[in-house]
PLY file of the C-alpha trace (Angstrom):
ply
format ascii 1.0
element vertex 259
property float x
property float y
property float z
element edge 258
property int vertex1
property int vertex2
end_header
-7.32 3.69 -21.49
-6.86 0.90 -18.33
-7.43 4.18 -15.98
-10.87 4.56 -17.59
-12.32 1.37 -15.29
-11.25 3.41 -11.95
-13.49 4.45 -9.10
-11.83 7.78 -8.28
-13.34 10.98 -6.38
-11.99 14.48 -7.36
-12.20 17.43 -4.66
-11.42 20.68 -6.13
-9.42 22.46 -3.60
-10.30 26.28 -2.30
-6.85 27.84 -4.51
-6.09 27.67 -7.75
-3.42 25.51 -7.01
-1.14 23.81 -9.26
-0.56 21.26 -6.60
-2.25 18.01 -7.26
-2.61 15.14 -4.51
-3.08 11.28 -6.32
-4.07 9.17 -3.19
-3.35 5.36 -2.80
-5.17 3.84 -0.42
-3.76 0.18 1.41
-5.37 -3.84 0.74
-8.58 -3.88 1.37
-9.23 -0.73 1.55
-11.05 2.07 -0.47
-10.75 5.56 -1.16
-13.36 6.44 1.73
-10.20 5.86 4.19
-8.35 8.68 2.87
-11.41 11.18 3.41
-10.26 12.52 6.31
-6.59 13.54 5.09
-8.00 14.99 1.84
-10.58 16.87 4.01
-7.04 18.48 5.50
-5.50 19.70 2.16
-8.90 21.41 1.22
-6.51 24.07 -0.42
-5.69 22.03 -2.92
-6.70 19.47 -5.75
-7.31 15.60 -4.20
-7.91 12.81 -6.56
-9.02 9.91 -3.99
-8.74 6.18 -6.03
-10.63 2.97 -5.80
-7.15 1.04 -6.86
-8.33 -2.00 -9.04
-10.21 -4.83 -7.24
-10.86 -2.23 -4.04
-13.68 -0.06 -3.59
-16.46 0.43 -6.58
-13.16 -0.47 -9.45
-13.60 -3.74 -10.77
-11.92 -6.76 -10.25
-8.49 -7.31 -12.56
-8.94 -10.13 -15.13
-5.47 -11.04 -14.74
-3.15 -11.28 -11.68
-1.35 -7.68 -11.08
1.83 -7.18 -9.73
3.11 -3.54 -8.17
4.31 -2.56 -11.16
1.30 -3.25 -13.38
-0.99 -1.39 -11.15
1.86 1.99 -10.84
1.30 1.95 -14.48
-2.05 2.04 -13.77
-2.02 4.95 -12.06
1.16 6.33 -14.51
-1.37 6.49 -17.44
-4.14 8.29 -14.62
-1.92 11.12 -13.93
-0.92 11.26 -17.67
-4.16 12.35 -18.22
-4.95 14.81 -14.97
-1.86 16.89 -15.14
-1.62 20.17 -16.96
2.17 21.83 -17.76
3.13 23.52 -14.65
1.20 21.11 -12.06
2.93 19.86 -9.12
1.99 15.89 -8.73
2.29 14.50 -5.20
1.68 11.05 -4.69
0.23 9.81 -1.00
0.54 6.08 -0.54
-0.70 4.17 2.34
0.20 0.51 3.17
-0.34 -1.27 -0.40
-0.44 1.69 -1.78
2.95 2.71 -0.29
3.92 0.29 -2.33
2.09 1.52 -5.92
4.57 4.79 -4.46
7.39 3.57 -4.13
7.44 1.79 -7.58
5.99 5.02 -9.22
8.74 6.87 -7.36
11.61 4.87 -9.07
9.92 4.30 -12.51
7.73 7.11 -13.24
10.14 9.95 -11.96
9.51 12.49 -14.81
5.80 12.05 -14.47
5.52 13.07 -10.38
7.47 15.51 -8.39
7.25 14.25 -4.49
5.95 10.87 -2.72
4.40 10.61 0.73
4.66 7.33 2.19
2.41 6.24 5.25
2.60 3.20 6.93
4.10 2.05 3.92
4.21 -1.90 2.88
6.95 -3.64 1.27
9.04 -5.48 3.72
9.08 -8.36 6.19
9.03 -7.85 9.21
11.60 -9.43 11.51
9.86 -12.96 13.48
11.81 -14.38 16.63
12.82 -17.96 16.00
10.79 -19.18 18.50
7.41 -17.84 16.73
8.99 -19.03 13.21
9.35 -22.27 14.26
5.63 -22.97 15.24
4.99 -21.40 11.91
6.91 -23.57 9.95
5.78 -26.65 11.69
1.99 -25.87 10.94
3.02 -25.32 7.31
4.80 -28.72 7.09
1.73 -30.66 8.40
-0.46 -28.51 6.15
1.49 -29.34 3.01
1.75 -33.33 3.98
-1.45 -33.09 4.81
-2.81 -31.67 1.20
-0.91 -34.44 -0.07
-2.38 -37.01 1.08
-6.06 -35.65 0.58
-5.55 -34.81 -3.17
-3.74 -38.54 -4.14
-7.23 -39.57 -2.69
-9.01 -37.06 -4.90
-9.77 -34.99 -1.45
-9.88 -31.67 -1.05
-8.29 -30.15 2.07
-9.83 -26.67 2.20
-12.76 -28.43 3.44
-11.81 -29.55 6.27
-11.77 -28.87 9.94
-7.92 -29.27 10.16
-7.63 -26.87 7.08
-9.59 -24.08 8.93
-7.32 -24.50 11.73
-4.05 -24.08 10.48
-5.38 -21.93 8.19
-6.49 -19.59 10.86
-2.96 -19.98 12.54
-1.09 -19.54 9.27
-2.77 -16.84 7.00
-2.69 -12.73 7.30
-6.15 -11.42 7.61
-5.59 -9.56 4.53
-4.92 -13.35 3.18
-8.34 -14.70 4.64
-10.61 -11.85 3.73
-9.59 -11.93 -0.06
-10.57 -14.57 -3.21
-9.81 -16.03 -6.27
-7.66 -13.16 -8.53
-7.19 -11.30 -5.43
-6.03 -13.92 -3.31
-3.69 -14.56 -6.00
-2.91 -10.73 -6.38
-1.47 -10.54 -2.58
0.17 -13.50 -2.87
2.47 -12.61 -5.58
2.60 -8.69 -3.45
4.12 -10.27 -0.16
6.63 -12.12 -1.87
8.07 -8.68 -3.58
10.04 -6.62 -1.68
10.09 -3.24 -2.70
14.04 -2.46 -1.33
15.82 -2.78 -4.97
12.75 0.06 -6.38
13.00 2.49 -3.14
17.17 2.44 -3.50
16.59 4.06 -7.16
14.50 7.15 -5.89
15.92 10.45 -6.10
12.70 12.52 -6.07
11.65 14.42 -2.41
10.37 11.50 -0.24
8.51 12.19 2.82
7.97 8.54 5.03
5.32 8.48 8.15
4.84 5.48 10.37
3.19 4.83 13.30
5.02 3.80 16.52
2.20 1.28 17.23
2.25 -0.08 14.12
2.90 -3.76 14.32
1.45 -4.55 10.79
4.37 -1.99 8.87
6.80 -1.35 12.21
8.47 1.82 12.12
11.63 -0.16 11.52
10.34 -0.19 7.56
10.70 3.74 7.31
13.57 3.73 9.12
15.57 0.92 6.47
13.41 2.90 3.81
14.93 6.25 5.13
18.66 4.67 4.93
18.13 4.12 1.18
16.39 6.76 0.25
18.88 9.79 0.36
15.84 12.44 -0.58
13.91 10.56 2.18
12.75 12.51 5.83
11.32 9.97 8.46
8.63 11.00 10.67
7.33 8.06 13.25
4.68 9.50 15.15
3.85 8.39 18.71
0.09 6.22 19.87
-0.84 5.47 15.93
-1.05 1.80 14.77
-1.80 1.28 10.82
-5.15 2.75 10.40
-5.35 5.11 13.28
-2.57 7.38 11.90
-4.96 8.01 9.13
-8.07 8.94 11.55
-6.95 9.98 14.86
-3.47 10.85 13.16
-4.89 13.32 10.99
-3.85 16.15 12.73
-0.22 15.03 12.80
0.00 13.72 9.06
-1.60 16.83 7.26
0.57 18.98 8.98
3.35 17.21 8.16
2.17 17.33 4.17
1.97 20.96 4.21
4.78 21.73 5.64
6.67 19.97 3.26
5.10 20.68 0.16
6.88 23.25 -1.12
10.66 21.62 -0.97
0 1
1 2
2 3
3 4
4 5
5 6
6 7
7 8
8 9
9 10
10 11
11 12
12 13
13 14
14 15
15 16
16 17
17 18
18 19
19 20
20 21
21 22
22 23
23 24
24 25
25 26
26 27
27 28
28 29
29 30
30 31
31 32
32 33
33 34
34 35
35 36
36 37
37 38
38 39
39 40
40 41
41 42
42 43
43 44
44 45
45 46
46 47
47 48
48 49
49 50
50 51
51 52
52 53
53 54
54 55
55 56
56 57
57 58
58 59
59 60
60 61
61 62
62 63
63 64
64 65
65 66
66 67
67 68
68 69
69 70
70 71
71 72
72 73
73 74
74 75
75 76
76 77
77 78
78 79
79 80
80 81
81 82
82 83
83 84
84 85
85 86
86 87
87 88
88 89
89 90
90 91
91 92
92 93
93 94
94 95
95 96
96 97
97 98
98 99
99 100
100 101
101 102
102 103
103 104
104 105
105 106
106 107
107 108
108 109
109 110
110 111
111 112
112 113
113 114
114 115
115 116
116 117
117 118
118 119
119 120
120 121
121 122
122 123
123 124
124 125
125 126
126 127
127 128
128 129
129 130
130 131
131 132
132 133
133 134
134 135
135 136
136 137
137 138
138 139
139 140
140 141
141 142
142 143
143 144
144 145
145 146
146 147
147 148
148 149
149 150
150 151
151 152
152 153
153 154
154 155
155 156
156 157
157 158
158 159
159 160
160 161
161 162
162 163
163 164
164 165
165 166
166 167
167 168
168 169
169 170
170 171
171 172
172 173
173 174
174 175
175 176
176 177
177 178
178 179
179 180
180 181
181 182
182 183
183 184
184 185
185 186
186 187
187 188
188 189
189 190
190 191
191 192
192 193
193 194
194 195
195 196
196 197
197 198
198 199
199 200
200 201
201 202
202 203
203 204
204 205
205 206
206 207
207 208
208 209
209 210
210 211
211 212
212 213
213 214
214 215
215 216
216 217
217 218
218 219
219 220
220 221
221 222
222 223
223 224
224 225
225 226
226 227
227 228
228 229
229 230
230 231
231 232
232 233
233 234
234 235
235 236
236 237
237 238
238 239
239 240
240 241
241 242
242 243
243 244
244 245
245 246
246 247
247 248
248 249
249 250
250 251
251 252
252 253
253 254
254 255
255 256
256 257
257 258
């Protein structure tokens, strides 16, 4: 079974709960940044993953898209969940993503989705920060022309490094080879057409200093999503809402776990 080459840590919660927690943590990431929510739902059953290519899971042969890793995780809860158990999935950032998809194609299999801070949109760029953009990715591409009809390569460069530097997302920059190749096919997705087919309970959190997934993403998630509730929670950015935001997020779980 694919779910076999996880890294995944179970914490057996203080009830004998039938509620079961499947947590999805964003690119670049590991399961060590959802520690301190799963240390909140101590009541009940946490399954924290090491998504494939994160954390100690190894590194996909092949290029994944979203829906090749949900299924991923599809055949993982397959396994986990007994008869009457309750499967909630928590998503943050890339793995907002993995939640949305799982919410619209693996309905039958989970019973709620918690999205934080979760990817899958573009953000809107003024015009006048677009067009610098562009320009650098014009020169770039004339650029890598001309070096490779010489038998050049670019990427060694000092001109490469620059633009590249301008140009590319951190989470761009800091990954290689398959995984560079992974994100690249992930940004150009949008995950829109897969949130407008959930009709399971869907519970969105975003930070209102988040400038990497804006608020603005749960609230156009929210208007598709008719089982949806939006909460945007004041101070957080994209990783503070899940350490300093805590507090806020975990109380927001349990309150709505039982709907």
């Amino acid at each position: 079974m694919v779910y076999e080459n996880l890294n995944f840590e179970y914490i057996k919660g203080k009830k004998n709960s039938h509620t079961k927690f499947v947590l999805l943590h964003g690119w670049g990431h590991s399961l060590l940044n959802f520690k301190p929510i799963s240390k909140m739902l101590a009541d009940y059953d946490c399954y924290l993953i090491d998504l494939p290519g994160f954390g100690k899971s190894p590194v996909p042969d092949t290029v994944l898209n979203i829906s090749e890793y949900s299924s991923i995780i599809a055949d993982f809860i397959k396994e986990i969940k007994n008869k009457d158990d309750k499967i909630i999935i928590i998503g943050h950032s890339f793995g907002g993503r993995i939640a949305i998809d799982l919410g619209a194609n693996y309905s039958t299999l989970i019973d709620k989705i918690i999205i934080i801070a979760g990817a899958g949109l573009k953000k809107k760029v003024h015009l006048y920060k677009k067009i610098p953009v562009w320009s650098l990715q014009k020169v770039y591409s004339i650029i890598s022309k001309i070096f490779s009809s010489f038998g050049g390569n670019i990427e060694n460069t000092f001109i490469y490094k620059k633009i590249f530097n301008k140009v590319a997302s951190d989470d761009y920059k800091n990954t290689k080879a398959i995984m560079r190749e992974i994100i690249k096919k992930t940004i150009k997705t949008s995950s829109l057409p897969l949130a407008k087919k959930i009709n399971i309970p869907t519970i969105l959190i975003y930070g209102e200093k988040d400038r990497t997934t804006p608020p603005e993403f749960g609230k156009t998630f929210h208007n598709v999503i008719t089982s949806s509730k939006l909460f945007i929670l004041p101070t957080f950015d994209h990783n503070s809402i899940l350490t300093d935001g805590k507090f806020q997020v975990s109380s927001i779980i349990l309150k709505n776990i039982g709907e």
